[in-house]
C-alpha positions as CSV (number, residue, x, y, z in Angstrom):
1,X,40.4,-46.5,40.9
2,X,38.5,-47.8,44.0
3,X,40.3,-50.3,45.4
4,X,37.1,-51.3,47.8
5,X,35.9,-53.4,44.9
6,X,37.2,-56.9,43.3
7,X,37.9,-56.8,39.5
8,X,36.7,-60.1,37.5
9,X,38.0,-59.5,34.2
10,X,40.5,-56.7,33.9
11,X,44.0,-56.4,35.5
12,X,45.4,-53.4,37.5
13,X,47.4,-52.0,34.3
14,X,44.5,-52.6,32.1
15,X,41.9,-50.7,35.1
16,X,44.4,-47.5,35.3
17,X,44.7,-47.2,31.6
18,X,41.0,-47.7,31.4
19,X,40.4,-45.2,34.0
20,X,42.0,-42.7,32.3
21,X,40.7,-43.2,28.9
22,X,37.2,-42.8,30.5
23,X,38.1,-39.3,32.0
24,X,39.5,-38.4,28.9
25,X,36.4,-38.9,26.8
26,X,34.1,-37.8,29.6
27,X,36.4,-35.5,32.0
28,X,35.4,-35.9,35.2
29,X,34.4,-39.2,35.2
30,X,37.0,-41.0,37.3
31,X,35.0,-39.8,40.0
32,X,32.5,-42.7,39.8
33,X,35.5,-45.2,38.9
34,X,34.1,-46.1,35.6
35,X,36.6,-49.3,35.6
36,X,34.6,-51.0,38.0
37,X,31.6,-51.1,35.8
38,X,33.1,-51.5,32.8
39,X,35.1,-54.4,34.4
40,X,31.3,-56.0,35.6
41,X,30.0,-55.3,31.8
42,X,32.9,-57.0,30.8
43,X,32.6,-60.1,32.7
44,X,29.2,-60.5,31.7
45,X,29.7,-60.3,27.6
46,X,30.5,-63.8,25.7
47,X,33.8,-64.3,25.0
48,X,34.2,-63.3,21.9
49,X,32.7,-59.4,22.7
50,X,35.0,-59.4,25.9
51,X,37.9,-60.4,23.7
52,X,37.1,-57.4,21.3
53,X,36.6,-54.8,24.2
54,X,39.9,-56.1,26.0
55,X,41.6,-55.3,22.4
56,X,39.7,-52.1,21.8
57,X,41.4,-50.8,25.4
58,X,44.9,-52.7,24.7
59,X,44.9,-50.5,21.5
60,X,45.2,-47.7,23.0
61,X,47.4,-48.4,25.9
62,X,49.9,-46.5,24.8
63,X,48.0,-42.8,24.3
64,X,49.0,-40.4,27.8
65,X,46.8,-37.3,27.4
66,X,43.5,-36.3,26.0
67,X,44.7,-34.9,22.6
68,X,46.8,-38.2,21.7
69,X,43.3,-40.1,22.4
70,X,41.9,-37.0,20.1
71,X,44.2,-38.2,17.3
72,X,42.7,-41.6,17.2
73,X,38.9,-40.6,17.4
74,X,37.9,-42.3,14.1
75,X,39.4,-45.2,14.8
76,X,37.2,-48.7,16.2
77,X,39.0,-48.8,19.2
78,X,38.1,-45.3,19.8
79,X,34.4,-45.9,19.2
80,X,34.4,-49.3,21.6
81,X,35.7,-47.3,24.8
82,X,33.9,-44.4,24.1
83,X,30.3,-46.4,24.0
84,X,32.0,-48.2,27.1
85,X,32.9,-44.7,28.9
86,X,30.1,-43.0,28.1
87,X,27.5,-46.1,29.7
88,X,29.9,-46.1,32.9
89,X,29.5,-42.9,33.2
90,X,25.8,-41.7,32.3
91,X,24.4,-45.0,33.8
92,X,24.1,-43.0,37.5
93,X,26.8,-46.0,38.8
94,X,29.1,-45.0,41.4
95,X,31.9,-47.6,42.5
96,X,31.9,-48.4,46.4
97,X,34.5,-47.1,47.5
98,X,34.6,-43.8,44.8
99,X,33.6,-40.2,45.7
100,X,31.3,-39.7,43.6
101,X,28.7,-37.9,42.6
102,X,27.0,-39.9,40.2
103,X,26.2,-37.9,36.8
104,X,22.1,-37.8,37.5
105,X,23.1,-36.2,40.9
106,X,25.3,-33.6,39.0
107,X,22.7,-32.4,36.1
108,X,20.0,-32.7,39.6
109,X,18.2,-35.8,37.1
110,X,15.6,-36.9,39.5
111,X,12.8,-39.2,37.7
112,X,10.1,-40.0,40.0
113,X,10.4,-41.9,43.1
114,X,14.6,-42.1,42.3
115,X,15.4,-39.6,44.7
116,X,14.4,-42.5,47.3
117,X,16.4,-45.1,45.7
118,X,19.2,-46.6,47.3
119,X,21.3,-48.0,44.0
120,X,21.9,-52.0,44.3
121,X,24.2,-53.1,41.4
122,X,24.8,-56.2,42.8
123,X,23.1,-57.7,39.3
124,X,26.4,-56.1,37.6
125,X,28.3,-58.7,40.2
126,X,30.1,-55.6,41.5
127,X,31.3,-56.3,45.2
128,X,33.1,-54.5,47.7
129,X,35.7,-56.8,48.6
């Protein structure tokens, strides 16, 4: 996890775990550092969605490879971090700090006029620290 960026809602344990639930369901994704936007999607929910993601991750705390985590697919917890890795992920977010390349660099997605872009997810609150 980048460690160029200050977390608002989740702790180190929490980020790690997170980090590699998201490269679990979408392998290779640690390479943006999916934590650090799930962490600025987090902050933003109300309280009581925030509350349900943080339980969704803490359920699954305790899986350590892909194919436990494959075990527990149909489960809600499941389907929370998936949505959660998934959005990190596909969203074309990169964490300061993370090597990257974003997903639409990968797959060469280049709608118009994004190739001159320069990302600014400073609405996400996501700052280097």
């Amino acid at each position: 996890m980048s460690s160029d960026v200050r977390l608002q809602v989740l702790d180190e344990s929490r980020a790690q775990q997170l980090e590699n639930l998201c490269d679990w369901i979408v392998p290779g994704s640690r390479r943006v550092g999916p934590a650090v936007y799930v962490d600025a999607v987090l902050a933003a929910m109300p309280d009581e969605v925030r509350t349900g993601a943080l339980a969704a991750i803490d359920a699954l705390s305790d899986v350590s490879s892909a194919d436990e985590l494959a075990a527990r697919q149909n489960t809600p917890a499941f389907g929370f971090v998936r949505a959660l890795a998934i959005e990190a992920f596909y969203s074309d977010f990169v964490a300061p700090g993370s090597p990257g390349p974003s997903a639409w660099s990968e797959i060469d997605f280049q709608p118009p006029r994004d190739i001159d872009l320069e990302h600014d997810w400073a609405w996400l609150g996501v700052q280097q620290s």
